[in-house]
C-alpha positions as CSV (number, residue, x, y, z in Angstrom):
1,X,-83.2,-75.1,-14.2
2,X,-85.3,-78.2,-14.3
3,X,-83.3,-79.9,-11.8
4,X,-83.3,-76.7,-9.1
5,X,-87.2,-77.1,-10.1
6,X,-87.4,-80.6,-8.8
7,X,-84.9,-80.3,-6.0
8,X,-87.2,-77.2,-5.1
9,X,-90.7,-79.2,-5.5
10,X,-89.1,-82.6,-3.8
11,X,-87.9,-80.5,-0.4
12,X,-90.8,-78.8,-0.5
13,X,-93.2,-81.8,-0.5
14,X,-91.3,-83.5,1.9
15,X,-91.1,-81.0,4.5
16,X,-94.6,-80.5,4.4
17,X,-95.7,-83.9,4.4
18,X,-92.9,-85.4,6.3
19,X,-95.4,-87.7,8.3
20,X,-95.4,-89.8,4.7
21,X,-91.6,-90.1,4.3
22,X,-89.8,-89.8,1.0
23,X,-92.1,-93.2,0.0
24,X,-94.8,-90.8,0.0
25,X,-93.4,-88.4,-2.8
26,X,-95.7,-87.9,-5.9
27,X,-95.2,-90.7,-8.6
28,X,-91.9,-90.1,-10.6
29,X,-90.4,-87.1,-8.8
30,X,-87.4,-89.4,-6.9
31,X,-86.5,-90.4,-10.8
32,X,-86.8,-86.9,-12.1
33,X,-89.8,-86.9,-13.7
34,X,-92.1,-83.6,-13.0
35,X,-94.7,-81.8,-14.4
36,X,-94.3,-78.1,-15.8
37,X,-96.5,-76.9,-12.6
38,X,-96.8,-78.9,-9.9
39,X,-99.2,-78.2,-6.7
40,X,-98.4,-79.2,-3.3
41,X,-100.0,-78.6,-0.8
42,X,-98.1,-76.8,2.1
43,X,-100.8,-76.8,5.1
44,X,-101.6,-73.9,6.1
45,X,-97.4,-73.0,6.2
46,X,-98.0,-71.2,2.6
47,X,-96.8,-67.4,3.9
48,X,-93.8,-68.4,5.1
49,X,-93.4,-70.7,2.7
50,X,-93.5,-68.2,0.2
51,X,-91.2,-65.6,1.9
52,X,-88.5,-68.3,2.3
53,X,-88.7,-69.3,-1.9
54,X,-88.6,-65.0,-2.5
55,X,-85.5,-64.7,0.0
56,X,-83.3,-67.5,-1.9
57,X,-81.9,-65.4,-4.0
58,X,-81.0,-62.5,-1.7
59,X,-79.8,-64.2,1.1
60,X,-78.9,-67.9,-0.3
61,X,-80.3,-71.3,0.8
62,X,-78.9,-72.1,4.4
63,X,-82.4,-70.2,5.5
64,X,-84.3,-72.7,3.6
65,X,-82.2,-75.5,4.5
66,X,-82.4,-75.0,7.9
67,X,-86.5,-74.5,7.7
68,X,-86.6,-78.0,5.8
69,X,-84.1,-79.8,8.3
70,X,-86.3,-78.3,11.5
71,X,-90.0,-79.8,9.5
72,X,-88.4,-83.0,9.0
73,X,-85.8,-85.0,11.1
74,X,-87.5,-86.0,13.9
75,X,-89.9,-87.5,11.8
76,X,-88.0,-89.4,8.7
77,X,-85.7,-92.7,9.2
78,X,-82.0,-92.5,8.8
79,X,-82.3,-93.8,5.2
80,X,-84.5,-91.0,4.6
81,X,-82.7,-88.2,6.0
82,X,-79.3,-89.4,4.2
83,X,-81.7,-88.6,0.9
84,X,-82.8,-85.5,2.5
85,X,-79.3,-84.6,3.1
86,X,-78.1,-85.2,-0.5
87,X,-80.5,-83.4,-1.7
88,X,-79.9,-80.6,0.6
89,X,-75.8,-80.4,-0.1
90,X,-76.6,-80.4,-3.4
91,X,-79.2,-77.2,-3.3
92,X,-76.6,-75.6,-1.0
93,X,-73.9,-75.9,-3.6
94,X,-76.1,-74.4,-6.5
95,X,-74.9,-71.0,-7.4
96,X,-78.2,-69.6,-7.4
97,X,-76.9,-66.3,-9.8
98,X,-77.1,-69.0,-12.5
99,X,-80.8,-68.7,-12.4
100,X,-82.1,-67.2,-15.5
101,X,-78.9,-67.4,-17.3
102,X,-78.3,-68.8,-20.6
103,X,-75.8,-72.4,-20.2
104,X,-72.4,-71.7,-21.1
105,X,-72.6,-75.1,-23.5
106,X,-76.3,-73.3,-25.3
107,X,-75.7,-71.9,-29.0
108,X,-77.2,-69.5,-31.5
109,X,-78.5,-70.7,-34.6
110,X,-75.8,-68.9,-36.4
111,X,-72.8,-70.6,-34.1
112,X,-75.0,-73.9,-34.9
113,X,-74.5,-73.5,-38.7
114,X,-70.7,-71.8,-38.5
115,X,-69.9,-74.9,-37.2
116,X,-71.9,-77.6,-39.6
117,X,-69.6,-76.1,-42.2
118,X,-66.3,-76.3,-40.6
């Protein structure tokens, strides 16, 4: 889930500091690199903030997506909203009932050894 994580944290930071573009983002987070907690700041849109992340997995993400698209495209370049965009399409098409599910690819430590001796 590290890469819903920093989908999450990257839409997030944008659409509340949209005024600094995607150039703006926190150092490493456009190359996937994020820390276990990370803090941004949401200016004074925390509450609603909040109920939209606690809705995502009743209702889905067009909610969200629609909130980030109405905080940001008047104010990021074309280049920059292309990135939005992919970024969006990409949340959109995450089946969200994955979250907190084991991968399909993980194994026990019994399959591990079952198969070192085959």
């Amino acid at each position: 889930m590290r890469w819903l994580r920093l989908t999450l944290a990257r839409l997030l930071w944008t659409a509340t500091h949209s005024e600094a573009g995607i150039h703006g983002l926190p150092a490493g987070w456009n190359e996937g690199k994020i820390e276990e907690e990370a803090l941004i700041k949401c200016n004074g849109e925390a509450p609603e903030l909040a109920e939209l992340m606690q809705s995502l997995n009743e209702t889905g993400t067009q909610r969200f997506i629609n909130w980030v698209r109405k905080q940001t495209n008047a104010k990021l370049t074309q280049f920059e909203i292309a990135w939005l965009e992919a970024d969006l399409e990409a949340l959109a098409d995450f089946p969200l009932e994955r979250i907190g599910q084991k991968s399909v690819t993980a194994q026990t430590k019994d399959e591990q050894r079952m198969f070192a001796f085959a």
